[in-house]
MARLUM-976613 format. One record per residue: residue number from 0; y, x, z of N, C-alpha, C in turn. Coordinates in nm, 2 decimals. Atoms other than C-alpha are relative to their C-alpha. Example, Ala and Ser with C-alpha at 12.3 -4.5 7.8 and 13.67 -1.06 7.14 Angstrom:
num|nY|nX|nZ|caY|caX|caZ|cY|cX|cZ
0|-0.12|0.09|0.00|-0.45|1.23|0.78|0.12|0.09|0.00
1|-0.11|-0.09|0.00|-0.11|1.37|0.71|0.11|-0.08|0.08
//
This chain:
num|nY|nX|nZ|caY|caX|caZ|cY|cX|cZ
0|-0.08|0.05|0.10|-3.66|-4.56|-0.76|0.14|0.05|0.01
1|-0.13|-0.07|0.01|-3.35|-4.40|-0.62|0.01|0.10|-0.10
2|-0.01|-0.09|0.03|-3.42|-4.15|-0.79|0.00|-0.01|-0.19
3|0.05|0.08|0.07|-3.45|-4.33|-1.10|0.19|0.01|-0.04
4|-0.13|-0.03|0.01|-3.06|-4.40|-1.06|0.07|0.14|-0.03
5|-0.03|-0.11|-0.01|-2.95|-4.08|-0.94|0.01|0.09|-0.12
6|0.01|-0.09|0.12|-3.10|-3.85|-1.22|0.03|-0.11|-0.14
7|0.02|0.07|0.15|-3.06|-4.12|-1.54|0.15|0.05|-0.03
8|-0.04|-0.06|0.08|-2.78|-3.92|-1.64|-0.03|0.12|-0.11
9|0.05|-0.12|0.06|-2.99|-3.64|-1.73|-0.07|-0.05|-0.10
10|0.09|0.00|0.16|-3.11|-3.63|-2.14|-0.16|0.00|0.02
11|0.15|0.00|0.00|-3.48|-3.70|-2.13|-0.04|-0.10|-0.10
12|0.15|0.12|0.01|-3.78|-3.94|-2.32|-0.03|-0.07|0.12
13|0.03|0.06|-0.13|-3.85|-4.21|-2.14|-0.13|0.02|0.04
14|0.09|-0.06|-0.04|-4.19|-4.10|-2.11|-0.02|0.12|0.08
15|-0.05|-0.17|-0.06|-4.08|-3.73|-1.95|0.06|-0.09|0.12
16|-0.09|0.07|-0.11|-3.86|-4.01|-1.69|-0.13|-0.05|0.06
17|0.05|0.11|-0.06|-4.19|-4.21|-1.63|-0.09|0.10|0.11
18|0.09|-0.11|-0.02|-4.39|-3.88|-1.54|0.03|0.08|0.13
19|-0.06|-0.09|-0.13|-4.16|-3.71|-1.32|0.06|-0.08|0.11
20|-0.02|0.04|-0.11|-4.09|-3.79|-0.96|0.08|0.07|0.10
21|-0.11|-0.05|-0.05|-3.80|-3.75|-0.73|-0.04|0.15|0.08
22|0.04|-0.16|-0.07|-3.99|-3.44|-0.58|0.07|0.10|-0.11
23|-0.03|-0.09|0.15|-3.96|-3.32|-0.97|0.16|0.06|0.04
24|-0.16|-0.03|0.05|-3.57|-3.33|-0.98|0.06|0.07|0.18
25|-0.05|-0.03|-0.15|-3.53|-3.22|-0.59|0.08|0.14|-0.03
26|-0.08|-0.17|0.00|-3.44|-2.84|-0.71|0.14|-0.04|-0.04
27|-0.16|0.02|0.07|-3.15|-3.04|-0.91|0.10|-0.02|0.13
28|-0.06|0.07|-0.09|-3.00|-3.21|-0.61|0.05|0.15|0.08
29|-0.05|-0.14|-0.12|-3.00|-2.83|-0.41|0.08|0.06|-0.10
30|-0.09|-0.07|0.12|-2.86|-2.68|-0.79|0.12|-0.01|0.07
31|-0.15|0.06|0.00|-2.57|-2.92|-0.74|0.09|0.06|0.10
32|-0.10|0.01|-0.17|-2.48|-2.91|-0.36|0.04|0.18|-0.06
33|0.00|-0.16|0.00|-2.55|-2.46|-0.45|0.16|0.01|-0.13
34|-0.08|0.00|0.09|-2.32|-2.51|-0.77|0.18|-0.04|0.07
35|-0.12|0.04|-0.10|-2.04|-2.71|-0.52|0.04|0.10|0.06
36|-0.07|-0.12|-0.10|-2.06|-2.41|-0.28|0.05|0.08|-0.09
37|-0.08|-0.11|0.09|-2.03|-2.19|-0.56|0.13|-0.03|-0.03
38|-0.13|0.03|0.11|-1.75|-2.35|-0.71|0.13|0.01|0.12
39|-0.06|-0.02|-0.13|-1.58|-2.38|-0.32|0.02|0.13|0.02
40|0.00|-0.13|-0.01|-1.67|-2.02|-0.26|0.11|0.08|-0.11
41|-0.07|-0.10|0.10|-1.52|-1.88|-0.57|0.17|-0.06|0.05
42|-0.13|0.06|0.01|-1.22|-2.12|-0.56|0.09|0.07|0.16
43|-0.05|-0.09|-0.15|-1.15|-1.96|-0.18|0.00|0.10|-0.02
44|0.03|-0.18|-0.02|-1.22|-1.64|-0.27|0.15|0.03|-0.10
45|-0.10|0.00|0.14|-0.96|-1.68|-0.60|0.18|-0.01|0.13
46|-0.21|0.02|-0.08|-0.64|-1.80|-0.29|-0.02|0.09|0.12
47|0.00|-0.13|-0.06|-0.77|-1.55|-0.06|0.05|0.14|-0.06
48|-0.05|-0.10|0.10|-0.71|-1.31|-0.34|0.15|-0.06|0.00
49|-0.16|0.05|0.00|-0.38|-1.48|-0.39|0.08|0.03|0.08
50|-0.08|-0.06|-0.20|-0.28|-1.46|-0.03|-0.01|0.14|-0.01
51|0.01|-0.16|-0.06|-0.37|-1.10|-0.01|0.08|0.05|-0.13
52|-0.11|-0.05|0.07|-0.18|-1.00|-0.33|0.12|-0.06|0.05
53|-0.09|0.02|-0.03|0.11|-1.19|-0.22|0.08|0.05|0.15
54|-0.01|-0.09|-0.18|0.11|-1.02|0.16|0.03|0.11|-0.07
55|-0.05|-0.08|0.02|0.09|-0.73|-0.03|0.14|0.00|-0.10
56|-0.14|-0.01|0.05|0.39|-0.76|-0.28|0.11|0.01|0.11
57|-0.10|-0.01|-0.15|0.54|-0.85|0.04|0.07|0.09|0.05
58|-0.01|-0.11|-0.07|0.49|-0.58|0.21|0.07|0.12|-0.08
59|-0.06|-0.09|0.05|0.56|-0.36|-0.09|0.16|0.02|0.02
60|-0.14|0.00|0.03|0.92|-0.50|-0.16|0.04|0.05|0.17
61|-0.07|-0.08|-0.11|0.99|-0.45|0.26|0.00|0.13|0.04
62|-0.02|-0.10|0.07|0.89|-0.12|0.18|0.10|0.06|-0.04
63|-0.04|-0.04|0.10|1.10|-0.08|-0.11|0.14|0.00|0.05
64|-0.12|0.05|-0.11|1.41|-0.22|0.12|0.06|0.09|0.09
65|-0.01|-0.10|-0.13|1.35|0.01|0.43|0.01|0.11|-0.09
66|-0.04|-0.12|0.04|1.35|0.30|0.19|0.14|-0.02|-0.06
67|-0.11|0.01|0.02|1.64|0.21|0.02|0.12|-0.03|0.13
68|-0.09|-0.03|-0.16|1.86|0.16|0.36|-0.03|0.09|0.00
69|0.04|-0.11|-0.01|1.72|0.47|0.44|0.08|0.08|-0.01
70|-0.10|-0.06|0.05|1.88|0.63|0.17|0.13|-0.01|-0.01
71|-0.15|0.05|-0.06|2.19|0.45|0.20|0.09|0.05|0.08
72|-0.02|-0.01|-0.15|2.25|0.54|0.56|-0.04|0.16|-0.01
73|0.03|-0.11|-0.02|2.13|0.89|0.51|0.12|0.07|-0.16
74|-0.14|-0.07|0.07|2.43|0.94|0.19|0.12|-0.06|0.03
75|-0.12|0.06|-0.17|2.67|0.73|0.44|0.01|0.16|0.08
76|-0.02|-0.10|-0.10|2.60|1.04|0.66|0.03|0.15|-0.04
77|-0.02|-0.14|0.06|2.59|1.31|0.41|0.24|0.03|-0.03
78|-0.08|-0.02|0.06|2.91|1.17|0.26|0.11|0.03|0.16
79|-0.11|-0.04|-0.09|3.09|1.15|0.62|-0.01|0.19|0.06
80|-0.01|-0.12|-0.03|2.98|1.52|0.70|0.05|0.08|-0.12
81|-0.09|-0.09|0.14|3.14|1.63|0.33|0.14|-0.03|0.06
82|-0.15|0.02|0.03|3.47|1.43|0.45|0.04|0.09|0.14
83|0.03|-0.05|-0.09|3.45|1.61|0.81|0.02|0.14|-0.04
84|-0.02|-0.13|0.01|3.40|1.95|0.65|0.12|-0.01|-0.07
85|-0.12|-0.03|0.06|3.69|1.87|0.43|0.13|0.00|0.09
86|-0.12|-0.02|-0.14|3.94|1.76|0.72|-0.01|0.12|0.06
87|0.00|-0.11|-0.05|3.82|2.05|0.88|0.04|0.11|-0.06
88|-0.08|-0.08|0.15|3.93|2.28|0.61|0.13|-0.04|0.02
89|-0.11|0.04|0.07|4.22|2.14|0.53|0.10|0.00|0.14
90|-0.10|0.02|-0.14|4.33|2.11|0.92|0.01|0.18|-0.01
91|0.04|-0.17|-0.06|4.23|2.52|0.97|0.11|0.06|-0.09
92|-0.03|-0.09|0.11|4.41|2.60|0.59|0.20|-0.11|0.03
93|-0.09|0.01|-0.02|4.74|2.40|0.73|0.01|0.07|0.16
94|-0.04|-0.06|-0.14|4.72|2.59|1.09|0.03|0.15|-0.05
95|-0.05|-0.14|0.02|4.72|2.89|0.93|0.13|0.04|-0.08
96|-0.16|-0.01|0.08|5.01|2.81|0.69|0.10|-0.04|0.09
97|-0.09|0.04|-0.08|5.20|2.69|0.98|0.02|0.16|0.07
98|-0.05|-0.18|-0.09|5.13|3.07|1.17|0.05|0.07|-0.10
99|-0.06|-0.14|0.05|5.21|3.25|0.90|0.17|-0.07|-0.05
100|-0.15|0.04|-0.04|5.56|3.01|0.85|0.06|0.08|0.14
101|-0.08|-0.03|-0.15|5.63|3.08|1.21|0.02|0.17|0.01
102|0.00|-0.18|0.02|5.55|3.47|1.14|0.11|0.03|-0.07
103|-0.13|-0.02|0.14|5.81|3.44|0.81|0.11|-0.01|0.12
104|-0.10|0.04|-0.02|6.04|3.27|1.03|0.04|0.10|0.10
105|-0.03|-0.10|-0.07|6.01|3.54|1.32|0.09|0.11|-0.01
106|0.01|-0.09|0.07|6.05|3.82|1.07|0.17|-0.06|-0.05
107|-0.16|0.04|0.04|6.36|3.63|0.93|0.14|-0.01|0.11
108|-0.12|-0.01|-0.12|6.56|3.60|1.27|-0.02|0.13|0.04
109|0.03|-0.11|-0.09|6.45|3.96|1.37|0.10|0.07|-0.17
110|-0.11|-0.05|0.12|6.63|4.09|1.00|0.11|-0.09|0.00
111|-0.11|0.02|0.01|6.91|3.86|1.03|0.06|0.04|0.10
112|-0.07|-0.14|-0.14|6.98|4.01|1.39|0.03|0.14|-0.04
113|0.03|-0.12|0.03|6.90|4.30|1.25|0.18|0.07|-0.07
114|-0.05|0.04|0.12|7.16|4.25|0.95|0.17|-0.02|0.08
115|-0.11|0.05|-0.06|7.43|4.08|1.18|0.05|0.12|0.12
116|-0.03|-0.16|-0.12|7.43|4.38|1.42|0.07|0.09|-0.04
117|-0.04|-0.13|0.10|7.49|4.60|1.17|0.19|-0.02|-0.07
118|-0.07|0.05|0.00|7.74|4.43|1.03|0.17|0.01|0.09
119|-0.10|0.03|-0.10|7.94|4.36|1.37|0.03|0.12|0.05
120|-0.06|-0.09|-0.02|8.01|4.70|1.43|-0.08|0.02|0.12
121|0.12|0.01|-0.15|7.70|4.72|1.66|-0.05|-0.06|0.08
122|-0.01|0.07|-0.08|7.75|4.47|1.86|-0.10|-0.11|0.04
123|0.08|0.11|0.07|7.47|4.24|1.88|0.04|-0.16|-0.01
124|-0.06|0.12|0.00|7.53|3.92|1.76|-0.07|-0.13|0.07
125|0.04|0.06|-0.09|7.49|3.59|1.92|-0.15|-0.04|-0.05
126|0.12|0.06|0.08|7.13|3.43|1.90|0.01|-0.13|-0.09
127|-0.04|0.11|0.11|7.15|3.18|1.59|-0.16|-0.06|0.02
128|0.12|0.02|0.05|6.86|2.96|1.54|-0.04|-0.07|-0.16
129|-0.03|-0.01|0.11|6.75|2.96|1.23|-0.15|-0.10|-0.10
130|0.13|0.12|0.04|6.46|2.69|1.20|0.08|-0.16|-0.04
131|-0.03|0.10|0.03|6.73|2.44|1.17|0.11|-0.04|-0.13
//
């Protein structure tokens, strides 16, 4: 008679109810519980899928992160070896404008000696300095 309970939700004649016996409806009872797992199974499988796309986004974006620093830190280093070659330049292109001043300036006390000698009736004249 449990069984009587149990299944009287299912559409039948009551003649088709009086006939069949809880053996009858036994495959329903395993349907159900099988339909349960299914519905368990899928529903796990659906936030397992979830979790595992969201691990990966994860992972993408730390990815997307570490390359970006990367690049960062690798035109950080480019830009300090452009400012590096420029100091260095610009230090080499005032050492040489300083030798070749000091060369002018040589050239300029060596003709004004020159100049003043001539001048003084031979005599050489005193040393002047002429940087100041």
């Amino acid at each position: 008679m449990t069984h009587m309970k149990r299944f009287q939700g299912i559409p039948m004649s009551k003649s088709m109810r009086g006939l069949c016996k809880e053996e009858d409806y036994a495959f329903l009872e395993m349907s159900a519980k099988t339909t349960e797992g299914a519905l368990e199974d899928d529903w796990g499988d659906k936030r397992e899928d979830r979790v595992r796309r969201r691990l990966e986004r994860e992972r993408l974006e730390k990815e997307r992160l570490r390359e970006i620093e990367e690049l960062k830190k690798e035109k950080e280093q480019q830009w300090r070896t452009h400012v590096e070659k420029l100091t260095s330049s610009q230090d080499k292109t005032l050492q040489d404008k300083l030798a070749r001043l000091r060369r002018f300036r040589e050239f300029q006390r060596k003709v004004l000696l020159e100049e003043s000698g001539m001048e003084g009736g031979g005599q050489p004249a005193s040393h002047q300095d002429v940087d100041s």
